[in-house]
C-alpha positions as CSV (number, residue, x, y, z in Angstrom):
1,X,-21.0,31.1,-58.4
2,X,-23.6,30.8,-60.9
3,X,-27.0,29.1,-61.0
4,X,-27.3,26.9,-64.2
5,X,-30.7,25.8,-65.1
6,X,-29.5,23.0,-68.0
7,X,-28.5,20.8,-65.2
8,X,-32.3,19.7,-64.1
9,X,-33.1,16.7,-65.8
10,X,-37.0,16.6,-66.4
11,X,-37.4,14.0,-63.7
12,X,-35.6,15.6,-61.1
13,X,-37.6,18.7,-62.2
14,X,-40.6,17.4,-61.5
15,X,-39.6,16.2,-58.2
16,X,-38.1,19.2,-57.3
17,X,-40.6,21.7,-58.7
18,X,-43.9,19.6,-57.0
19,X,-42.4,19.9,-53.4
20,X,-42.6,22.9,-51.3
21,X,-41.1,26.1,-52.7
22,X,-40.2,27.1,-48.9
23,X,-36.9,28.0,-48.0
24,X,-36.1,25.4,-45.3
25,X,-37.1,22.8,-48.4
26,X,-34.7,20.1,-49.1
27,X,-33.1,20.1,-52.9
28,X,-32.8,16.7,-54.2
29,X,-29.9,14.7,-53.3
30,X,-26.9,15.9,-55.3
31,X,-26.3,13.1,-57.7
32,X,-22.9,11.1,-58.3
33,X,-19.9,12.8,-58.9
34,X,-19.3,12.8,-63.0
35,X,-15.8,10.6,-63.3
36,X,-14.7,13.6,-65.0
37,X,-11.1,14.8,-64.4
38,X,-10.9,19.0,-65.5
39,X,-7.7,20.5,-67.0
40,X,-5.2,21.1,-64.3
41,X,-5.1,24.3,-62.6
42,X,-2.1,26.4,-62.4
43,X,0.2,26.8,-59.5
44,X,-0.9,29.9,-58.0
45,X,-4.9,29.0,-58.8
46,X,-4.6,25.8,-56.6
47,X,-2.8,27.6,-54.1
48,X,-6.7,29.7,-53.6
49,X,-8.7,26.6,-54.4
50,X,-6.1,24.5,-51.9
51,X,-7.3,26.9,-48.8
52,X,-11.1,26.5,-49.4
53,X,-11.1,23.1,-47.3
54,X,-8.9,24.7,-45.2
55,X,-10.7,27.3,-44.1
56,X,-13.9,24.6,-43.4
57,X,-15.7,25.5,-46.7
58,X,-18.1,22.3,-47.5
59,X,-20.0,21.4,-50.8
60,X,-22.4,23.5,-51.2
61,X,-25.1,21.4,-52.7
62,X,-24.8,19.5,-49.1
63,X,-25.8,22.6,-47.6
64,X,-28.9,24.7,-46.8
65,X,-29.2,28.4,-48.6
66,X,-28.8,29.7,-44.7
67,X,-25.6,27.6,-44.0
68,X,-23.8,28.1,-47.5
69,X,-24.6,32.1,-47.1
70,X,-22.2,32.3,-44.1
71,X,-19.6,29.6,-44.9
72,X,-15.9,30.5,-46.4
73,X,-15.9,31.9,-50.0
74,X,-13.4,32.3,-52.8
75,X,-13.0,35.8,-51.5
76,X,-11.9,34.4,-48.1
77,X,-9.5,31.7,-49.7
78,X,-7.9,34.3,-52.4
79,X,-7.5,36.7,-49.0
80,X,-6.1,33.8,-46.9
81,X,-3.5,33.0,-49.6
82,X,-2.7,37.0,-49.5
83,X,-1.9,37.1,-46.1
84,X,0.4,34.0,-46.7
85,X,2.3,35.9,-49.1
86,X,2.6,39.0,-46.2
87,X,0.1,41.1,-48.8
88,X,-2.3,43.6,-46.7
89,X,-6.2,42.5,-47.3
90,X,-7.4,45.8,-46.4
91,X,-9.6,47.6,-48.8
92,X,-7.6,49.7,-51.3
93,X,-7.8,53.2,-49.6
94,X,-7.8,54.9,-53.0
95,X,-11.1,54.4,-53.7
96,X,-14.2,55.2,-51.2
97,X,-17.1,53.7,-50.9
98,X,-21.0,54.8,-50.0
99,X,-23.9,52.7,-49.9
100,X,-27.7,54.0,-51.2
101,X,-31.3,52.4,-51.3
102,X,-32.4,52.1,-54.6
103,X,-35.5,50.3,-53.3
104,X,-37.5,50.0,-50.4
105,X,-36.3,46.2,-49.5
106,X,-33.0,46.1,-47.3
107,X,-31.7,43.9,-50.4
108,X,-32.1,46.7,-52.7
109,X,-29.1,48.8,-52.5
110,X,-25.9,49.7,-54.7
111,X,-22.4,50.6,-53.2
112,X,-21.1,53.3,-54.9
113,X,-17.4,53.0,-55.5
114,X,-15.5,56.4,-56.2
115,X,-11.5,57.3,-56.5
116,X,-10.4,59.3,-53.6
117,X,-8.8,61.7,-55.9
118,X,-11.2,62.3,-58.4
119,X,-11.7,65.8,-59.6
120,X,-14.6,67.4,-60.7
121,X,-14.8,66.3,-64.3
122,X,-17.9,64.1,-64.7
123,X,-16.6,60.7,-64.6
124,X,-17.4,57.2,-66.8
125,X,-20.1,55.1,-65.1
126,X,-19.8,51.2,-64.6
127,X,-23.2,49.2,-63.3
128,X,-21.8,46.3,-61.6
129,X,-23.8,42.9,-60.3
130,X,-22.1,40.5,-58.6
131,X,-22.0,36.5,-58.1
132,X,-23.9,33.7,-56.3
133,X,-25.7,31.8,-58.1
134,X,-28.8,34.5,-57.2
135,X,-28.8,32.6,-53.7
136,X,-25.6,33.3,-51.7
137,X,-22.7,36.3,-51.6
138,X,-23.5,39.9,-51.8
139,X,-21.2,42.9,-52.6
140,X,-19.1,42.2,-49.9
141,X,-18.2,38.9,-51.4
142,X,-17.7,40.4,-54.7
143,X,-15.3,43.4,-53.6
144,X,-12.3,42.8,-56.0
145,X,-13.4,43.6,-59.0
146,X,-15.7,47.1,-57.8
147,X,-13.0,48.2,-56.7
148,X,-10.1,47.4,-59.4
149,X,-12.1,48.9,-62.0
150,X,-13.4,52.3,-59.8
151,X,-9.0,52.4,-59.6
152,X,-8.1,52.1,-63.0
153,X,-10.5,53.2,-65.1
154,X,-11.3,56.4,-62.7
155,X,-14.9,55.7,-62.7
156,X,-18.0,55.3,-60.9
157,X,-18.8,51.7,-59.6
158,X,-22.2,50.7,-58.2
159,X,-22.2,47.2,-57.4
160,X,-25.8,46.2,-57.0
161,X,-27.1,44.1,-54.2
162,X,-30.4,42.6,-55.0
163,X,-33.0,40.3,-53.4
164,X,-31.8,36.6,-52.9
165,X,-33.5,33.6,-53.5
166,X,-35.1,31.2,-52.2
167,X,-36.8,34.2,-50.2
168,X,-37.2,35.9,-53.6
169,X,-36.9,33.6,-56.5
170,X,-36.5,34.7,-60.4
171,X,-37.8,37.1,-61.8
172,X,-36.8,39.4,-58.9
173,X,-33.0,39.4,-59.5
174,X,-33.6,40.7,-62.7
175,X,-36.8,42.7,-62.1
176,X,-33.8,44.6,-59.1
177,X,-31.3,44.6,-61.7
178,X,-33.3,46.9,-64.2
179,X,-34.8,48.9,-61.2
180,X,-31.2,49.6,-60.1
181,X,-30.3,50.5,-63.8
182,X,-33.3,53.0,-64.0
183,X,-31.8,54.5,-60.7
184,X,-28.4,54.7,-61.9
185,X,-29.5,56.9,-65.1
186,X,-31.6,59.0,-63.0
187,X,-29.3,60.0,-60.2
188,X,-25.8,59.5,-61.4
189,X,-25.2,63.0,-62.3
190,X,-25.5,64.1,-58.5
191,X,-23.0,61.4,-58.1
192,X,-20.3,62.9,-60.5
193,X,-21.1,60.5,-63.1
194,X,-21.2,60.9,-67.2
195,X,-24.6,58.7,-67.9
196,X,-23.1,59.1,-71.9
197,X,-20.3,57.3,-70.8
198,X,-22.2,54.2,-69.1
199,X,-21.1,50.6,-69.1
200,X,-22.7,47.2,-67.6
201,X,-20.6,44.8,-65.8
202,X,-21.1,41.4,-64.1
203,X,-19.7,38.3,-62.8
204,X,-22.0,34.8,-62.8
205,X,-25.1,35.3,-61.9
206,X,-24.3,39.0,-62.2
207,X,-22.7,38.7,-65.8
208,X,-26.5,36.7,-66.8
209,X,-27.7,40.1,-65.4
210,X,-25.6,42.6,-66.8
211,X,-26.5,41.0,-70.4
212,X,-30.4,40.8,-69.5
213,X,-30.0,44.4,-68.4
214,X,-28.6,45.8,-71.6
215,X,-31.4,43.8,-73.4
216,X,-33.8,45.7,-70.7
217,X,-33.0,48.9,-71.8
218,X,-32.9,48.4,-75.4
219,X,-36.7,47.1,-75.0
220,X,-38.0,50.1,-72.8
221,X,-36.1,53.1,-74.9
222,X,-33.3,53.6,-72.4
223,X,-30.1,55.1,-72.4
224,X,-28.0,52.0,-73.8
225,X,-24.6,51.1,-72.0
226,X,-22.2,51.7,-74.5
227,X,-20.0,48.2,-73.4
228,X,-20.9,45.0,-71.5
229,X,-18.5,43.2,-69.7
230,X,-20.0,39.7,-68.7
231,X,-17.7,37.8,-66.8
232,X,-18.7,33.7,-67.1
233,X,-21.9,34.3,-67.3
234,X,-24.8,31.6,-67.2
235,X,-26.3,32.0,-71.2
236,X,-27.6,28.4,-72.1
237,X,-30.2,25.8,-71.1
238,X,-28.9,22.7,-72.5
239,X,-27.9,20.3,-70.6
240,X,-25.2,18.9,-73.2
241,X,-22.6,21.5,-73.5
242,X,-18.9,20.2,-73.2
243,X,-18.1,21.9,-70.2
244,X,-20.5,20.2,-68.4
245,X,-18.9,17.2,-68.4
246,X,-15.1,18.1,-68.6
247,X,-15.6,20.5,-65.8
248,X,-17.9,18.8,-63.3
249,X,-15.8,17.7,-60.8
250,X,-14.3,21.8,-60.5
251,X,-13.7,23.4,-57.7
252,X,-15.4,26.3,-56.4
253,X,-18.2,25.4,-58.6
254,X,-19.0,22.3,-59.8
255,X,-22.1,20.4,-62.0
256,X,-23.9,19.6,-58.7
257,X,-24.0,22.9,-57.4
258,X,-25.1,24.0,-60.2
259,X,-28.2,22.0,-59.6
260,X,-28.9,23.2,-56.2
261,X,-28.6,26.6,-57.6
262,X,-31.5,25.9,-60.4
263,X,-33.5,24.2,-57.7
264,X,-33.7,27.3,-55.3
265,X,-33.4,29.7,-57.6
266,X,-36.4,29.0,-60.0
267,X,-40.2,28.2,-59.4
268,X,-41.2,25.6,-62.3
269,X,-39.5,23.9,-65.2
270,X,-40.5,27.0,-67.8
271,X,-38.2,29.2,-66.1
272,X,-35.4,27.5,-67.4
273,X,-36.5,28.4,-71.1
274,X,-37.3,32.7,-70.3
275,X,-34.8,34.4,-72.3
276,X,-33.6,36.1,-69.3
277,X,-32.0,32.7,-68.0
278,X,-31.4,31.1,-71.4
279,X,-29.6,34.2,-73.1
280,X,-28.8,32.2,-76.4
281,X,-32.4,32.2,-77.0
282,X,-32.8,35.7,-76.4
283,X,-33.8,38.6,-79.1
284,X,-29.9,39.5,-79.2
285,X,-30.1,42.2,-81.9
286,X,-28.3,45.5,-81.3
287,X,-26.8,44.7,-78.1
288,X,-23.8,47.0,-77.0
289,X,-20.5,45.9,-77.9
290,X,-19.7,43.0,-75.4
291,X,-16.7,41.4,-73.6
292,X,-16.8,37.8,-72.5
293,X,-14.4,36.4,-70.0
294,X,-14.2,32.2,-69.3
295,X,-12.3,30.0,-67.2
296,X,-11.2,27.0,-68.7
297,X,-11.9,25.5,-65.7
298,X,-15.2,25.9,-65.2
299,X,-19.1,23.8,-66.1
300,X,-20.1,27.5,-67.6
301,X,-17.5,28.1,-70.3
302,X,-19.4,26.9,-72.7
303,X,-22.1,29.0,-72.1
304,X,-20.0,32.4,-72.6
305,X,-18.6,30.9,-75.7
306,X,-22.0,30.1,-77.1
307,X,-23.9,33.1,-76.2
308,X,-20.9,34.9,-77.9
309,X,-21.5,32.5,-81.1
310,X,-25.1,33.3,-80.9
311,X,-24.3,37.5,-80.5
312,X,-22.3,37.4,-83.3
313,X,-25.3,35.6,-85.4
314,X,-27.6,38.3,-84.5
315,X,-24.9,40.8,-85.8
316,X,-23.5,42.0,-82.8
317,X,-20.0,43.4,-82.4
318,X,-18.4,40.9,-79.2
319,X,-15.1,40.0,-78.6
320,X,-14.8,36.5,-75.9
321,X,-11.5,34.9,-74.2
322,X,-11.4,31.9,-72.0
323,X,-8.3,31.9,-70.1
324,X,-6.0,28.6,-69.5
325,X,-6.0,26.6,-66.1
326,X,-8.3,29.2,-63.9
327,X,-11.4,28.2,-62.6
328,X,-15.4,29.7,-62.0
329,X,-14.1,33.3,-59.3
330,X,-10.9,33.6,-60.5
331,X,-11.9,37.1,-62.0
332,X,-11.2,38.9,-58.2
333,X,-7.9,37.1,-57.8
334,X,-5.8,39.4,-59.4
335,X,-3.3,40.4,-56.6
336,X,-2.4,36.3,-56.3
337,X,-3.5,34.4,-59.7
338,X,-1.6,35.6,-62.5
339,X,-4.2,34.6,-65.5
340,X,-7.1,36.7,-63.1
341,X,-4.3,39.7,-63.3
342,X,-4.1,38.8,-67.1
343,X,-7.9,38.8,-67.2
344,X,-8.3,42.0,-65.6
345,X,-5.9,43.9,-67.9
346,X,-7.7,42.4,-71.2
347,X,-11.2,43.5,-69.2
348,X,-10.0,46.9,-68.4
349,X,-8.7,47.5,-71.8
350,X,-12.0,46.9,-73.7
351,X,-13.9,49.2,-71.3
352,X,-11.1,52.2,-71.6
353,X,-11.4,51.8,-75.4
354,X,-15.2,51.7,-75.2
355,X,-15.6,54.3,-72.4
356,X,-12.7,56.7,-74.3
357,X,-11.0,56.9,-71.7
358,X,-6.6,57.5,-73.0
359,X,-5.2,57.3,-70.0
């Protein structure tokens, strides 16, 4: 889940931004649910989305950051829906996994994912940051897709866990995200890893990061990633883009969330214009190639297709897909939602072509 900034009208702004900045603060009161009706899901999507009330999940934007941090995810419906089908939930023993500091907060660590039977050959490397809006979930939440890719593409993962807010709010997300990048190039090797061979990944707030990043690095004279993956990433600050509106009433996120999101995640109404939040107004030149992935279903597709528009203006080689009735997480349902499967082989394709990997 994803904050999304274009969703604070400037009079709830200044409400919101004039009160305390404290984390027991009170967002404003989510507003009316938009009468919108989304496209339908398919079958096995509202099968996951059917076991989120089932499992006691509650809006979020009814919730403190505390309370929505520990209540059922996604993860835990897509998991529940496994275990209905008699499919293990156990992590996938063919890859391992090893957790290192990259910082001195407890936040500030990456799990390294690695194939249990890689060989010695210095292996591709993919940076990975994970969902939540920048206030909930952490890299156990966001498991799925680590792990898939460590499998198939016989690479390095390290899924970065960063500082959340409101404890923390922007720029530290993305001041971690580059820290943990810097990190990455400078220890990797020890790891097993191929730093030539490096690629960015991320899913909602993490596939705002992994874009930001790759911007990062072409500002400070680092080694570039040579793909991005971003995975419905939040890219624009308007507040009138279609999916807004046709998409508000989704499920697991939805337009009011997206407002509690902006409200804890940001400290006055000028973050919502830093390039690092609004991407589309971003110095986009000479980006890596970059992959894109939407849900139709979901009040930030239009953002991944216009940041793609606005990467292709600047002259940059990206390639972006929305895929038919999935919704905002579907990317880590791939054992149980057939378009998150489909998803994840278009995904894993771009990166083995990029990466050069034949296999």
């Amino acid at each position: 889940m994803l904050v999304a900034m274009t969703l604070l009208g400037s009079s709830t702004v200044a409400i919101a931004q004039s009160s305390s900045n404290s984390v027991n603060a009170a967002p404003p009161a989510p507003p009316a649910r938009v009468a919108a009706i989304p496209p339908k899901a398919a079958a096995d999507m509202q099968m996951v989305l059917d076991q989120l009330p089932v499992l006691g999940a509650k809006p979020i934007e009814t919730l403190t950051p505390v309370k929505a941090r520990i209540q059922p995810s996604a993860a835990d419906a897509t998991k529940a829906v496994m275990r209905q089908k008699g499919m293990s939930t156990a992590p996938d023993p063919a890859v391992t996994t090893q957790d290192l500091p990259y910082g001195s907060d407890p936040m500030q660590f990456a799990r390294i994912y690695k194939p249990a039977n890689a060989n010695s050959a210095p292996m591709p490397i993919i940076v990975y940051y994970h969902g939540g809006g920048w206030v909930i979930a952490d890299v156990n939440t966001y498991d799925a897709a680590p792990r898939l890719l460590a499998k198939q593409l016989n690479a390095l993962v390290v899924s970065v866990e960063y500082r959340h807010a409101p404890e923390f709010k922007f720029p530290a997300q993305h001041d971690d995200a580059s820290a943990a990048y810097k990190w990455v190039l400078q220890n990797a090797q020890s790891w097993g890893g191929d730093t030539s061979k490096l690629a960015l990944a991320g899913e909602s707030a993490g596939g705002n990061l992994a874009i930001a990043t790759a911007i990062y690095a072409r500002d400070n004279n680092l080694t570039k990633p040579v793909h991005v993956l971003s995975v419905y990433p939040i890219a624009n600050s308007s507040m009138t883009l279609p999916s807004r509106t046709d998409s508000a009433n989704a499920k697991p996120l939805n337009t009011a969330m997206l407002k509690w999101f902006g409200y804890y995640y940001t400290n006055a109404m000028a973050d919502m214009q830093d390039p690092r939040l609004n991407l589309v107004g971003a110095n986009l030149r000479g980006l890596p190639p970059t992959t894109i992935v939407n849900a139709q279903i979901d009040p930030l597709r239009s953002d991944g297709e216009t940041l793609a528009a606005a990467m292709k203006v600047a002259g940059d080689k990206v390639e972006q897909r929305t895929f038919p009735g999935v919704t905002h997480e579907f990317f880590g349902m791939g054992t149980v939602v057939r378009g998150a499967y489909d998803a994840n082989a278009y995904a894993i394709a771009r990166l083995k072509a990029a990466l050069g990997i034949r296999n």
